[in-house]
C-alpha positions, -999 to 999 in steps of 0.1 A, spaced: -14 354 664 -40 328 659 -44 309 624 -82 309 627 -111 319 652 -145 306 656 -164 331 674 -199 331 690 -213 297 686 -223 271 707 -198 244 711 -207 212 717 -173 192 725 -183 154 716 -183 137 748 -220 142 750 -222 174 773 -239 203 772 -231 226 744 -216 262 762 -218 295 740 -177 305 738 -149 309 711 -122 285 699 -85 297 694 -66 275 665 -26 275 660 -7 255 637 -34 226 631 -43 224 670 -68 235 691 -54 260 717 -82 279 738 -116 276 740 -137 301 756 -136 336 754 -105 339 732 -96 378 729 -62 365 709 -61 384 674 -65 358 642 -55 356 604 -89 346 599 -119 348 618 -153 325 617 -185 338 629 -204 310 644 -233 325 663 -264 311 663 -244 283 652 -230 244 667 -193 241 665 -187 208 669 -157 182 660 -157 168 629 -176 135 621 -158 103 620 -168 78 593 -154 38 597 -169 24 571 -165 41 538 -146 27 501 -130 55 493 -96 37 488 -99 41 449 -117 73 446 -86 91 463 -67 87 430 -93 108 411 -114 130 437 -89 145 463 -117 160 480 -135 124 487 -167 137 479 -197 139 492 -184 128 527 -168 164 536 -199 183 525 -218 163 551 -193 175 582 -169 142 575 -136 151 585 -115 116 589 -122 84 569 -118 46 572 -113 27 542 -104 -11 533 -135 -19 547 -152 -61 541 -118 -73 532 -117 -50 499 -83 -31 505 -62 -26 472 -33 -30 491 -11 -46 492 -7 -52 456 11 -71 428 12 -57 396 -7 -92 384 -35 -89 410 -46 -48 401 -68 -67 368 -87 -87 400 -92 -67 421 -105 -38 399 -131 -63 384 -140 -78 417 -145 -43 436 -167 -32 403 -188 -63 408 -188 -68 446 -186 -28 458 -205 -12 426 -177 6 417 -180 12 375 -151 -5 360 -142 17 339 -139 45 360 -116 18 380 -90 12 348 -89 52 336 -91 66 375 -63 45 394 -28 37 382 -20 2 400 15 11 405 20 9 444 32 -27 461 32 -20 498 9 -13 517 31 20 526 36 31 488 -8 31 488 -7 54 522 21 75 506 -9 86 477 -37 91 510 -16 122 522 -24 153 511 -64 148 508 -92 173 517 -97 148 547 -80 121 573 -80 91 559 -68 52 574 -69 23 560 -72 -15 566 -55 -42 553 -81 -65 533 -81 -100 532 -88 -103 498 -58 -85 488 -35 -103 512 -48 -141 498 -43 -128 460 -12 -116 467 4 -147 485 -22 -173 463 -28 -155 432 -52 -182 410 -49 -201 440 -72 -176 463 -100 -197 455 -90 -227 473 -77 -232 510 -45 -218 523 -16 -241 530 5 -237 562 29 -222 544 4 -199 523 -8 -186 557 24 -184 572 33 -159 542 0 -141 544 7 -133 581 40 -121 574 24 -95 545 -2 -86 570 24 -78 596 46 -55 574 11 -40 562 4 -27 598 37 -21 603 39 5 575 5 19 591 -24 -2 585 -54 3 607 -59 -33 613 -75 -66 598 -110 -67 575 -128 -94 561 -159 -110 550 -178 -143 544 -211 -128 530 -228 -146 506 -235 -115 484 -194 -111 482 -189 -123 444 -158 -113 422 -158 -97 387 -163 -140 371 -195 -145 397 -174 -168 421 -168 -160 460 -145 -134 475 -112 -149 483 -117 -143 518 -150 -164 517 -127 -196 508 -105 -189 538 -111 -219 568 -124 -197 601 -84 -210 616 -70 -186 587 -92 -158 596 -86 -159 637 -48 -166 633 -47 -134 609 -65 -113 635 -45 -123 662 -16 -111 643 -31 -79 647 -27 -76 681 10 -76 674 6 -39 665 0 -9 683 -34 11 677 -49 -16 657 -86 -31 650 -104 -54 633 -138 -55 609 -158 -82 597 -184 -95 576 -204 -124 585 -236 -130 566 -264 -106 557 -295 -119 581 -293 -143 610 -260 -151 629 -256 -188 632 -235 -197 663 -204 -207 641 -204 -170 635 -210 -155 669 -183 -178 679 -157 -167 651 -162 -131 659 -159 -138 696 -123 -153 689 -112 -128 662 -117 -98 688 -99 -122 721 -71 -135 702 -60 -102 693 -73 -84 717 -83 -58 694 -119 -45 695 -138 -57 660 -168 -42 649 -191 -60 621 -214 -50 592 -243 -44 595 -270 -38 627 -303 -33 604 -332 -20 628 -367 -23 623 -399 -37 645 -396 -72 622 -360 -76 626 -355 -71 663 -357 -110 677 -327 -111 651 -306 -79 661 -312 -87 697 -298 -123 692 -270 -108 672 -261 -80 701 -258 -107 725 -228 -116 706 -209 -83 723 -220 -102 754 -207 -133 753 -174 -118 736 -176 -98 772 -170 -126 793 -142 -137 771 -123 -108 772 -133 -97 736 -147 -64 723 -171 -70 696 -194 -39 682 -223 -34 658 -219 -11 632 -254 6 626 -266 31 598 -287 56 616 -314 65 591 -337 47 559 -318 36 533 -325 49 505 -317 22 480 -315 25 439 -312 -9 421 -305 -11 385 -298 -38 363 -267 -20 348 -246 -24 377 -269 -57 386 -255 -58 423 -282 -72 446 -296 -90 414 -268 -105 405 -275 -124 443 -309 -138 432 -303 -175 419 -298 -183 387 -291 -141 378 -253 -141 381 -247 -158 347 -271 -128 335 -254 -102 351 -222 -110 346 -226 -111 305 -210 -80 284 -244 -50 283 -254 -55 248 -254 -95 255 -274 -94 291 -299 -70 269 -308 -98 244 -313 -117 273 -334 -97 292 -358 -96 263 -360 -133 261 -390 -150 277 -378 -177 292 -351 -164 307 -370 -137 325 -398 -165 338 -359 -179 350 -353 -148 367 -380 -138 385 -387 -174 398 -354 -173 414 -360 -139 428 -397 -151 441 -382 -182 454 -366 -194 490 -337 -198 478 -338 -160 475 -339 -159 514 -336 -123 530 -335 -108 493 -369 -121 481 -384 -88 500 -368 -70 469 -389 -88 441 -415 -72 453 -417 -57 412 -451 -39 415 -445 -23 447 -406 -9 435 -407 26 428 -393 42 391 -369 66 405 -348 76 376 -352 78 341 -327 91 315 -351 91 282 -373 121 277 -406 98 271 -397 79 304 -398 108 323 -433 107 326 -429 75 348 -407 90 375 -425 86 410 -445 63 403 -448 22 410 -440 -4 385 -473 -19 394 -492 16 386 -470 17 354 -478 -20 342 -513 -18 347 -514 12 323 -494 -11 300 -508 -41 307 -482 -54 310 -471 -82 342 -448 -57 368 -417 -76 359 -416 -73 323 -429 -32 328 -390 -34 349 -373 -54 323 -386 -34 291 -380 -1 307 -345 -8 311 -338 -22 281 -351 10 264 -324 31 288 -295 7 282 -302 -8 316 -297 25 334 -334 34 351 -331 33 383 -356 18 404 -365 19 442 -378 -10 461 -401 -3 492 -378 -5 523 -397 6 556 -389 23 584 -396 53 583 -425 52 607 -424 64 644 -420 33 660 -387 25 641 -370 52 648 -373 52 684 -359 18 681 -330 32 661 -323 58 688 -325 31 716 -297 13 696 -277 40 689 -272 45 728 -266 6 733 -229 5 740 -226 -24 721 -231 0 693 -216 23 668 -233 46 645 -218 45 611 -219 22 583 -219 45 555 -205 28 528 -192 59 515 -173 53 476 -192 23 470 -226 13 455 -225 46 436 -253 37 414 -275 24 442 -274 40 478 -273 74 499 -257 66 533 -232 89 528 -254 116 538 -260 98 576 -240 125 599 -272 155 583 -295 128 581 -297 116 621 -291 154 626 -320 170 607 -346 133 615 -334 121 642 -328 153 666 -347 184 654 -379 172 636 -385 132 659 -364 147 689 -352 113 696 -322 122 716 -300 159 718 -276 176 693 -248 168 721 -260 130 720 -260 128 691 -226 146 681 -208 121 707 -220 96 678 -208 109 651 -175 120 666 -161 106 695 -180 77 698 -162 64 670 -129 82 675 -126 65 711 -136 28 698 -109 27 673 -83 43 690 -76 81 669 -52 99 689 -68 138 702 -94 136 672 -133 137 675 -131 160 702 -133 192 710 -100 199 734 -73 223 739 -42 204 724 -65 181 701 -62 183 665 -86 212 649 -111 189 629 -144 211 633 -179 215 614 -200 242 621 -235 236 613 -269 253 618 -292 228 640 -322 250 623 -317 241 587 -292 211 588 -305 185 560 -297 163 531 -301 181 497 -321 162 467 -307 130 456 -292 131 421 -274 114 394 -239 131 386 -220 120 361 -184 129 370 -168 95 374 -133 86 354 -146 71 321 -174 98 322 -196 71 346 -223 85 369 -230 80 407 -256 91 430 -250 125 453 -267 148 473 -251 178 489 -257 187 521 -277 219 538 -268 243 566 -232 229 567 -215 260 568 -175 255 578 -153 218 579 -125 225 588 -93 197 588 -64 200 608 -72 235 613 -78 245 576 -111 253 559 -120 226 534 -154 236 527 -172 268 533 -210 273 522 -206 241 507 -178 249 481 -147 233 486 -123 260 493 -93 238 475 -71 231 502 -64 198 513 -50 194 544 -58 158 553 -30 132 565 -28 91 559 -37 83 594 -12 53 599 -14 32 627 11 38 660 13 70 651 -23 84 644 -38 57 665 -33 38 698 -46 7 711 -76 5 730 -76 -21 751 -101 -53 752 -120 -52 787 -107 -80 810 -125 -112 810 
């Protein structure tokens, strides 16, 4: 007797094949016939008319606090999501000391957009290793790994000191915690040296004041460690050649593949994400395996000055940001300071970000005052004309009336013909990955979650940029196979039984909303999903019709074990 039947779809295994019409058999969490399967079930799944495919893989998310609170990892599963990677930029929250959970909780709120609050009432801070942490990820709706962030390894070996550079012996220390880390089933190594990294007091991430020697000698430690990887951060814009070079090494002294953060498309960019693909190149002839992670849709992007992140990276707005509400309210009224702000934000100092200040061109997305609502859709610069009013201060007073919670959306294009088929041309680079959602963080600002139903309803059925099978073998074994997941993102007799079924007719991203169901009763963004109908995790239904069925069936996918190595190509 079977555990579950899927009947009558169209299966579309995730190696980029044809789909074939046929039945899948599942016993005790495995796949174990496909075709016609005549074997009686418990429960039976009608698929026709329907893709069965495996379940997406996600690499990037920040999920590692909301597993204390949301069990489910929402919205991910909704959108076919049926294994997660955490610890993503260096922002792991383990390993841990109990001194260190007050810094990180104030530097993930600040540098991930995580509310604070929901940070101190949703996650206990009771775990050291980075095994007591994995111990809490079993037992979720989903699979979920993590890796072990360099932030969290510096504050735990330098505490106050994290700021400064290591000392042999620091290092020395910070290996050996890495190495039990992995050991205890860490997916590998993460960090960052973007500029828009800032802790909870405004200053850089600890991994920013690491020497480039720290970061490769931690990487290579990696490769002491079977099914291991690493992830990294350089800068947002233009790699310099000091940072192609550092990700080069990272990847060939641990001969672990590394994939970095993030390939943004678009006809303007692409003398810059050209020069930064040749990276995987040079790596290449070096015996390294560097990747681009790249989100395969428009971000939709919701700034507020609440939360303040992007903002707070402006000069001379971090000392704004950072003060208590009430406090950066007065300030925001004040006339001077706001000619400040909005000089620093026009300036070139600004660099990349100045695109943002764009005030009269931003959208008003979201209101929360019943004679705001009126303003919802339209532009600042529409709105301050009818005001007469300059388009920054129109921003600046509407928030201030809201408590600094409107929402507002700056002009980001893309969304035009030309980019996409530049997307899809990326997507199919193999120096490529599709991802980047950045899943549990920024919950006030962006929508990427939603990127598996997005490049399916855009992408394949309305552009027809490439086919459902293509585009599944991105989603799922693309990544699966880059990182090493043992008999996952795949659909295979013997392989675990992680499978969406989906309708490639309806398949979307429902409207994006505020919900305010965060710890502390703090809201985030969502959107559910449409025409997912089954996700189903290590052979169990999690979600049906979009409800969540309450089972939760999900391991800690620990490295060794869940993984295995993939090795780097020879030089």
């Amino acid at each position: 007797m079977l555990d579950l039947k899927i009947t009558g779809g169209t299966v579309v295994d995730g190696t980029g094949k044809p789909g074939v019409k046929g039945d899948i058999g599942i016993r005790d969490g495995r796949i174990v016939s496909i075709g016609a399967v005549t074997e009686e079930a418990t429960k039976t799944i009608d698929a026709s008319g329907k893709i069965v495919a495996p379940g997406f893989v996600d690499v990037h998310t920040h999920y590692d606090a909301q597993l204390f609170w949301d069990k489910t990892l929402s919205p991910s599963p909704l959108h076919g999501i049926t294994s997660v990677i955490g610890g993503n930029c260096g922002f792991s929250i383990a390993p841990l000391k109990p001194s260190e959970g007050d810094y990180l909780s104030r530097m993930l709120a600040r540098v991930e957009g995580m509310p604070l609050e929901s940070l101190q009432k949703g996650v206990p801070w009771d775990w050291q290793s980075f095994g007591e942490f994995l111990d809490r990820a079993d037992g979720l709706a989903v699979n979920a790994g993590f890796l072990v962030g360099h932030c969290a390894l510096r504050r735990c070996v330098m505490g106050d000191r994290a700021d400064q550079e290591a000392s042999p012996e620091e290092l020395e220390q910070m290996k050996t915690l890495l190495g039990e880390s992995l050991k205890e089933g860490g997916l590998g190594f993460s960090s960052t040296l973007s500029h828009t990294h800032t802790d909870g007091d405004g200053n850089p991430v600890p991994s920013r004041c690491a020497t480039h020697e720290e970061i490769i000698a931690l990487s290579a430690k990696v490769g002491e460690y079977e099914g291991t990887f690493l992830e990294f951060i350089a800068v947002v814009g233009p790699f310099a050649e000091e940072h192609k070079e550092l990700m080069v090494e990272m990847s060939a002294q641990s001969g672990r593949m590394l994939n970095w953060n993030v390939l943004s498309v678009s006809k303007r960019s692409q003398p810059m994400y050209e020069s930064q693909l040749e990276t995987s190149d040079r790596g290449a002839k070096r015996g390294a395996n560097v990747l681009a992670l790249t989100v395969p849709q428009v971000m939709s992007m919701r700034l507020n000055l609440r939360g303040g992140f992007l903002f707070d990276s402006f000069p001379g707005w971090g000392e704004v940001i950072l003060k208590p509400l009430p406090e950066r309210m007065v300030a925001l009224k004040d006339p001077e300071i706001r000619k400040k702000l909005h000089g620093g934000a026009t300036s070139k100092g600004a660099g990349p970000l100045r695109g943002l200040a764009r005030w009269d061109l931003m959208t008003i997305a979201e209101t929360f005052l019943p004679e705001n609502k009126k303003y919802e859709g339209r532009s600042i610069g529409d709105v301050a004309k009818e005001l007469d009013k300059t388009p920054f201060d129109t921003l600046c007073d509407l928030a201030i009336s809201e408590e600094l919670r409107t929402s507002f959306a700056p002009l980001i294009p893309g969304d035009d013909e030309e980019t996409w088929k530049l997307r899809a041309e990326v997507w199919e680079d193999p120096r490529t990955l599709v991802g980047a959602s950045d899943a549990g963080a920024h919950l006030d600002m962006i929508d990427t979650f939603s990127y598996c139903t997005t490049l399916l309803s855009r992408a394949v059925r309305e552009l027809k940029l490439l086919t459902v099978e293509r585009a599944i073998h991105h989603l799922s074994d693309a990544p699966a196979r880059a990182i090493g997941l043992t008999e996952r993102g795949r659909i295979a007799e013997g392989w675990h039984a992680d499978i969406v079924v989906f309708d490639m007719d309806t398949v979307g991203v429902g409207p994006l909303h505020t919900r305010q169901d965060l710890p502390g009763d703090e809201s985030r963004l969502f959107a559910e999903a449409i025409g997912i109908e089954h996700v189903i995790v290590n052979g169990v239904p999690i979600v049906e019709g979009q409800e969540y069925t309450g089972s939760l069936p999900g391991i800690a996918l620990r490295s060794g074990r869940d993984t295995v190595t993939v090795p780097n190509p020879a030089q």
